[in-house]
C-alpha atoms as one frame of an Amber mdcrd trajectory, in Angstrom:
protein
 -27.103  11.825 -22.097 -25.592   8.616 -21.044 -23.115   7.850 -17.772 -21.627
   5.170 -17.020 -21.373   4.624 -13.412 -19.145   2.980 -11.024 -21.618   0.589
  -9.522 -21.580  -1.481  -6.112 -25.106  -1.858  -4.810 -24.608  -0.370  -1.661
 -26.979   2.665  -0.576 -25.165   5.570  -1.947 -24.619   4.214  -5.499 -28.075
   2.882  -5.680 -29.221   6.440  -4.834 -27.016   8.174  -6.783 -28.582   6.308
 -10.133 -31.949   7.766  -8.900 -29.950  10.951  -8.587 -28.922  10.792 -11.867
 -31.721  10.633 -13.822 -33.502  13.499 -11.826 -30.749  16.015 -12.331 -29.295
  14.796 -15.260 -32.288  13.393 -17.724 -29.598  10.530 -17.808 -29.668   7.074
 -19.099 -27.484   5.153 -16.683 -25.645   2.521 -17.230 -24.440   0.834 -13.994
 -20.438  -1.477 -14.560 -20.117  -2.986 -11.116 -16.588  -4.708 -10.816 -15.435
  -8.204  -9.256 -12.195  -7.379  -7.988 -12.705 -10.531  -4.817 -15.566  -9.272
  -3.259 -18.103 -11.179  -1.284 -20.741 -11.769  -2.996 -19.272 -10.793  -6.228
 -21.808  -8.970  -9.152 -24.026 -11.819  -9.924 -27.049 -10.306  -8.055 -26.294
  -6.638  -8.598 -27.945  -6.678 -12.143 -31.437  -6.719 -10.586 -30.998  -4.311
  -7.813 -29.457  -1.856 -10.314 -32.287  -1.900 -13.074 -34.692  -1.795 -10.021
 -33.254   1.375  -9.316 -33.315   2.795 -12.632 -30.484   1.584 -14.726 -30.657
   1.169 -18.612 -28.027  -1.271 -18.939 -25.840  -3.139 -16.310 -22.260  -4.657
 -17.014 -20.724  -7.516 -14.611 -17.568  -7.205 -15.091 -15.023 -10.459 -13.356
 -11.751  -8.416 -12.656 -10.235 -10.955 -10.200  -6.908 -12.543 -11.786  -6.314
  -9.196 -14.146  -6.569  -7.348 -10.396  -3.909 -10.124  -8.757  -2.107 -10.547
 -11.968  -1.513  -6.697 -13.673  -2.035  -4.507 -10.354  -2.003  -6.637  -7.146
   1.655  -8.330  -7.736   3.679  -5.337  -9.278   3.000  -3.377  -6.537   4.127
  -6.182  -4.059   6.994  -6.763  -6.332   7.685  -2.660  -6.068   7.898  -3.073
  -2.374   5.167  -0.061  -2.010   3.897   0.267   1.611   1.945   3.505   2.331
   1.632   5.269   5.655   4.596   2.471   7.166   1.926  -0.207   7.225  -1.087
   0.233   4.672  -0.169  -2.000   1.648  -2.613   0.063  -0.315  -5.108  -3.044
  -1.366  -8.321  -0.225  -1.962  -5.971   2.289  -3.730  -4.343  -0.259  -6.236
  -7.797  -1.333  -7.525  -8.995   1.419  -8.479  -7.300   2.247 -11.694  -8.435
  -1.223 -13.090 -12.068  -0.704 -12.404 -11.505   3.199 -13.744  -9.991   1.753
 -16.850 -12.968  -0.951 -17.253 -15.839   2.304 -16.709 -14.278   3.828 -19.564
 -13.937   1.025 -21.706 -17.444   0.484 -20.950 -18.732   4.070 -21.689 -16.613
   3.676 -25.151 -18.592   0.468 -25.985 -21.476   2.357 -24.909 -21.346   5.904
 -26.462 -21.658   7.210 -22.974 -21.385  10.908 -22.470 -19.938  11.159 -19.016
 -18.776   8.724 -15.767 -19.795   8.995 -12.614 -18.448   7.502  -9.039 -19.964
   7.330  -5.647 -16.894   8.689  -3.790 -17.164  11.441  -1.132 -15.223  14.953
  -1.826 -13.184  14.096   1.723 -11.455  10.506   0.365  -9.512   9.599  -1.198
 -11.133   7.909  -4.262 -12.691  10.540  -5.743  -9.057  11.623  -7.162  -7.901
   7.976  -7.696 -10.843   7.487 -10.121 -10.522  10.992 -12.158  -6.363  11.133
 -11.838  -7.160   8.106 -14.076 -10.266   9.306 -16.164  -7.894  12.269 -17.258
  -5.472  10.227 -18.545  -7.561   7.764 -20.223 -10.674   9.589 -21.347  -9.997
  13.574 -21.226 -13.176  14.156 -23.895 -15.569  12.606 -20.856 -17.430  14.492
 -18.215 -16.800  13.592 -14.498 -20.168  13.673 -12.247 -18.890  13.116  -8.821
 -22.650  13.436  -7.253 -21.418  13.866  -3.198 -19.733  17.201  -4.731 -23.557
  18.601  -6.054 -26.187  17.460  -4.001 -27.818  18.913  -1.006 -27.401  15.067
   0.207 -24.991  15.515   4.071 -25.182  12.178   5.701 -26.212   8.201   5.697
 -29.545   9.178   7.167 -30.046  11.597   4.611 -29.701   9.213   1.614 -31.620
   6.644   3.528 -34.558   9.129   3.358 -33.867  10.061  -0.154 -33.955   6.069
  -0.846 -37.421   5.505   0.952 -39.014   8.581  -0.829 -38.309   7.170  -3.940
 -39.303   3.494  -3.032 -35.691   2.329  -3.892 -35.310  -1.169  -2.731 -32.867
  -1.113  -0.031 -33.117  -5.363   0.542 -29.388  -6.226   0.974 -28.428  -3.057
   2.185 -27.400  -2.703   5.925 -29.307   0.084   6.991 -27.259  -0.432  10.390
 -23.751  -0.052   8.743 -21.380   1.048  11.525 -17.775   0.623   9.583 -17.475
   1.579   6.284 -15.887  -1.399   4.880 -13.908  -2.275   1.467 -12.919  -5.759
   0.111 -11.145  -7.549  -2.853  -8.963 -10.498  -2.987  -6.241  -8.664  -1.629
  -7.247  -7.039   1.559 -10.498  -5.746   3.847 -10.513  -2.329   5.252 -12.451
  -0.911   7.992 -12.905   2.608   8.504 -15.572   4.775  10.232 -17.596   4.666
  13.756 -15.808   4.300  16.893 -12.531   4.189  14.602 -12.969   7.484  13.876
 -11.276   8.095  17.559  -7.692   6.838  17.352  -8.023   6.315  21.307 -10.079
   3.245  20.788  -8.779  -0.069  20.477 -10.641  -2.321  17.537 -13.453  -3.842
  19.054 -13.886  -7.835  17.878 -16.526  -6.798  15.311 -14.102  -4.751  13.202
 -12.270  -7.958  11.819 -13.874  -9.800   8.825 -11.239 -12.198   7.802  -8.639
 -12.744  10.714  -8.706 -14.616  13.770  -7.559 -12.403  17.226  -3.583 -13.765
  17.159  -5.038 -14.432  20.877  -7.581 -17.212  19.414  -5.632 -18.508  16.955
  -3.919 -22.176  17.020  -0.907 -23.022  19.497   0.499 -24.991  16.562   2.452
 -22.823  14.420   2.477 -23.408  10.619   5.068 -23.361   8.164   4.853 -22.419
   4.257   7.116 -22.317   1.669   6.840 -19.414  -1.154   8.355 -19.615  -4.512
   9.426 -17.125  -6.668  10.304 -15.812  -9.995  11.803 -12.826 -10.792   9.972
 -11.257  -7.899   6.448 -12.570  -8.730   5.012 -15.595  -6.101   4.308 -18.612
  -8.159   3.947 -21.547  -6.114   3.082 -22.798  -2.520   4.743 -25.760  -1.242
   6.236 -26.616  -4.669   2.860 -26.480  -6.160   2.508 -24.324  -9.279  -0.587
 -21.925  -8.950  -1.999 -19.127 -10.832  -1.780 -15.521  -9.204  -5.633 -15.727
  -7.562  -5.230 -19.191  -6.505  -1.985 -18.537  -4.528  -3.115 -15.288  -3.221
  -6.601 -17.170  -2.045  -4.671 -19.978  -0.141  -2.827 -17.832   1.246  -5.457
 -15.529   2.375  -7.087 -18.790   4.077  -3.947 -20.035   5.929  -3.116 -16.123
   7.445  -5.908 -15.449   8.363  -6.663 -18.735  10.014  -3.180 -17.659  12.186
  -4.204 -14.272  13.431  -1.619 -12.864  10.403  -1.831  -9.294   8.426  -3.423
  -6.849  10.849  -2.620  -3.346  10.478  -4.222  -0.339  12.452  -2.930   2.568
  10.389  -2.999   6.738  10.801  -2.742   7.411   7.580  -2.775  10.965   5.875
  -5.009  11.329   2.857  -4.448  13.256   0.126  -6.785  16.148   0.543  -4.869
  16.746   3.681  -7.272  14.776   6.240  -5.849  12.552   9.061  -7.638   9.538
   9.072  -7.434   5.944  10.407  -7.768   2.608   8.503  -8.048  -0.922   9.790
  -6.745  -3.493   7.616  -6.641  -7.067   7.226  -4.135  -8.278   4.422  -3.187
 -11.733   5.729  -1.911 -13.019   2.021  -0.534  -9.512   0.934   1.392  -9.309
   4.569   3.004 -13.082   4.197   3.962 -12.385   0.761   5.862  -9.378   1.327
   7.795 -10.326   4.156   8.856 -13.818   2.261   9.354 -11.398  -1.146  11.660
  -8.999   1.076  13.784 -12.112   2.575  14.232 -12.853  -0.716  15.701  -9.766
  -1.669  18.632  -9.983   1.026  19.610 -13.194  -0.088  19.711 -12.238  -4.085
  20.147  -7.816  -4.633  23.157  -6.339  -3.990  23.792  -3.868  -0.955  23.378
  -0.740  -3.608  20.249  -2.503  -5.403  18.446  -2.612  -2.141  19.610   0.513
  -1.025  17.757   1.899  -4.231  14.693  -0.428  -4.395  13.934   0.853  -0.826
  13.927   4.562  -1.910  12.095   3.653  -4.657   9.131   1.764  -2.603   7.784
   4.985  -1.169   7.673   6.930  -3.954   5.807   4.438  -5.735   3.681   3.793
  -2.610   2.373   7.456  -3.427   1.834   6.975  -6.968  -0.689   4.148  -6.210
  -2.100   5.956  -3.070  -2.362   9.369  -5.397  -4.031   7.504  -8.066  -1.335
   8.454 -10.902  -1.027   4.808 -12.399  -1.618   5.770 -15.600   1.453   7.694
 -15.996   4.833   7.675 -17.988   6.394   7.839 -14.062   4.588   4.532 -13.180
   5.993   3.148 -16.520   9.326   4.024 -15.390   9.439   2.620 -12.105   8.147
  -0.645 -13.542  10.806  -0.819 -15.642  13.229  -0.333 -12.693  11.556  -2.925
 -10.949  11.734  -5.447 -13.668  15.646  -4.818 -14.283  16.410  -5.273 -10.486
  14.037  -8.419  -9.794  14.730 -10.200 -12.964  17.246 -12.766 -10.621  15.196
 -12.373  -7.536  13.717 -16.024  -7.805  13.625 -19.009  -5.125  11.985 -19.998
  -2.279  11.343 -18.917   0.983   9.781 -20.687   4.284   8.065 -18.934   6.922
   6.623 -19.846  10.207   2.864 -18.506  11.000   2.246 -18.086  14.394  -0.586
 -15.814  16.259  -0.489 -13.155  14.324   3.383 -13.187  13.388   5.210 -14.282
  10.356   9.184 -15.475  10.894  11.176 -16.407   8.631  12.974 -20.074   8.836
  15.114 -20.155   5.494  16.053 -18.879   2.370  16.693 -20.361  -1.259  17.883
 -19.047  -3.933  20.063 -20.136  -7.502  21.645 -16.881  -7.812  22.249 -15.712
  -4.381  24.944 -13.754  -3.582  25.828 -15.143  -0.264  28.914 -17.147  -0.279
  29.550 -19.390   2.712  32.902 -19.426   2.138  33.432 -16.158   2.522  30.780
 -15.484   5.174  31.705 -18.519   7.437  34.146 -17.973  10.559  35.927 -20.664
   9.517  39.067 -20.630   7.318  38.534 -19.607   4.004  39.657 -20.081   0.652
  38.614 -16.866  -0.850  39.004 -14.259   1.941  42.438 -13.546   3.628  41.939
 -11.612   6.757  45.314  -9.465   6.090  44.111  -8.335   3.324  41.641  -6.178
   5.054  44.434  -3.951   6.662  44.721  -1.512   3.639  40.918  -1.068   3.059
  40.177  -0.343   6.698  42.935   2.255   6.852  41.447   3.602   3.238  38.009
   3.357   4.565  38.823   5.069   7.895  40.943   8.095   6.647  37.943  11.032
   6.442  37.828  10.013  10.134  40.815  10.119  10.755  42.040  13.519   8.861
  39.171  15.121  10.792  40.145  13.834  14.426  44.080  15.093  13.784  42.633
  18.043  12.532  40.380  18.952  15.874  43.050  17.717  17.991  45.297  20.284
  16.334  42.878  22.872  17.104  42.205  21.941  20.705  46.086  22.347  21.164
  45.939  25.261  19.910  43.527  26.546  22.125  45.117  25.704  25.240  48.453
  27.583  24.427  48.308  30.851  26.841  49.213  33.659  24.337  52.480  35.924
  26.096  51.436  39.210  27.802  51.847  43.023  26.501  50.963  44.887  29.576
  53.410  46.970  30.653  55.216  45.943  34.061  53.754  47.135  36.748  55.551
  50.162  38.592  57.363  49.928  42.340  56.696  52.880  44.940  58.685  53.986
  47.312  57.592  54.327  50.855  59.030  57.606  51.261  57.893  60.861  50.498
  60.387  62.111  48.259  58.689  65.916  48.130
């Protein structure tokens, strides 16, 4: 039997292709992915056939991850839980697709993942091995063995001599990264009373620390994707890298997020997205200047829904398809440029450029104007105004209707004389 298996070098998927060839006679073959990471795959190859592996695959995922998954769910608008802009979740039907790519190159059997049966990722990776390999089995190893905790795999490492050099034995935050964000989950986060400590932030400066000179950047766009900084053409990676840099230099793209996860758990997520978070805000600006009142209206109840797709792992769907193409028909004029203003931790916006916008000065400005007569406004606010004002004539009607005292039956009452008339 062969599996292919979602590979990262960290303790539990270095155990788990021990694991594998105990309990399932298996020859594994380990596809770890470059999606941004530090450190990349370049030294994985070792520590995986170290640990048992018949074949390893290093597979460089970085612009297709910016390019294919990273920008058209910016472009989407898609913002989970209010704040989360879903950097873990969108990765993962990439790297699903590349596993089974690899396991068709390979003749594998079956895929396997390293994801727990609480998280989310365990449905994110088989949502999408359903849909594009059905004939494969799923192993999902934290749903079979009699393996409960950190310690316990840590034990199950050393009994097996499995090198554990690189591996932080110590880990306090569980911890995910790729070009697009960092997220920290885990330890004292687990208690939503504590505040981050200073050693939960990888990539961005406290806003606190950062420098008392703001700085400014200008974003270009076309049809909705970002394509150049500062009037300099870049590719996807190499804009989204800068940018990365200069945020997180300025204290920008925090987020401390409750989040609910798909199993029905509460949990809480601390994210860094410094390049993601300056993007959207300039892509958003954008927006107002260019999509009509309607358009926007729609593209924001679009955003969550695809915010759940991607979260859900259901990007390999006709629905996903769908709401791509709705995205491309309403962003196809969204192009120009944008300038913002990064300062401890806080993105403004200064202005806002754009060939097709649909803000007329003429018409907006106090001043005279050629196109807009101000009398002309009489008929449409009495138009506009009428529901109101058919149902205030009709309450008042009713009130005064109330208040009329109705005339009384009762008979009148009868007079008695003082004297006895017996």
């Amino acid at each position: 039997m062969k599996i292919v298996l979602g590979y990262s070098g960290g303790l539990d998927t270095s155990v788990i292709v021990s694991w594998l060839r105990e309990n399932y006679g298996a020859d594994v073959i380990c596809m770890a992915a470059d999606v941004g990471q530090r450190g990349g795959v370049d030294k994985l190859a070792a520590k995986a056939f170290a640990t048992g592996a018949s074949a390893f695959f290093g597979e460089d995922l970085k612009e297709e991850f910016v390019t294919d998954y990273a920008f058209p769910v910016l472009r989407a608008g898609a913002v989970y839980s209010r704040k989360y802009l879903l950097g873990t979740a969108m990765a993962r039907p990439l790297i699903s697709r590349r596993m089974v790519e690899v396991a068709r190159r390979t003749g594998a059997d079956a895929l396997a993942h390293g994801c727990t049966g609480k998280g989310n990722d365990q449905l994110r990776f088989e949502v999408s091995f359903a849909a594009l390999a059905p004939d494969l089995k799923v192993v999902a190893p934290w749903r079979e063995w009699d393996i409960d905790s950190r310690e316990d795999a840590l034990a199950y490492a050393r009994q097996r001599g499995i090198c554990l050099d690189g591996i932080d034995q110590e880990k306090l935050y569980s911890r995910d990264e790729n070009l697009w964000h960092i997220s920290h989950e885990g330890g004292p986060l687990e208690d939503p009373a504590n505040a981050p400590g200073r050693d939960v932030f990888v990539w961005t400066a406290d806003p606190m620390d950062a420098p008392d000179t703001p700085h400014e950047v200008e974003l270009g766009f076309e049809a909705g994707v970002p394509v150049a900084i500062d009037g300099r053409a870049l590719s996807p990676m190499a804009l989204l890298k800068e940018l990365n840099e200069v945020g997180s230099t300025h204290g920008v793209g925090r987020a401390d997020v409750i989040e609910d996860r798909v199993v029905g758990i509460k949990s809480r997520g601390v994210y860094e997205t410094p390049g993601g978070a300056i993007l959207l805000t300039a892509l958003q600006e954008l927006e107002q200047l260019v999509l009509s009142r309607r358009c926007l209206g729609l593209k924001d109840e679009l955003a969550p829904r695809y915010a759940d797709l991607v979260y859900e792992g259901r990007w390999w769907t006709p629905e996903r398809e769908a709401l791509d193409a709705m995205v491309d028909s309403m962003m196809k004029h969204v192009s120009g440029t944008v300038r913002l203003r990064l300062f401890k931790g806080h993105v403004s916006v200064m202005s806002r450029k754009a060939p097709e916008s649909l803000y007329d000065l003429d018409l907006a400005s106090f001043s005279a104007s050629e196109g807009y007569a101000h009398s002309d406004s009489s008929g449409f606010v009495k138009l506009f105004s009428l529901p109101q004002r058919a149902l205030a004539v009709q309450r008042q009607m009713a009130d005064r209707s109330s208040k009329v005292t109705p005339p009384s039956h009762k008979p009148a009452a009868m007079a008695f004389s003082a004297t006895n008339t017996d």
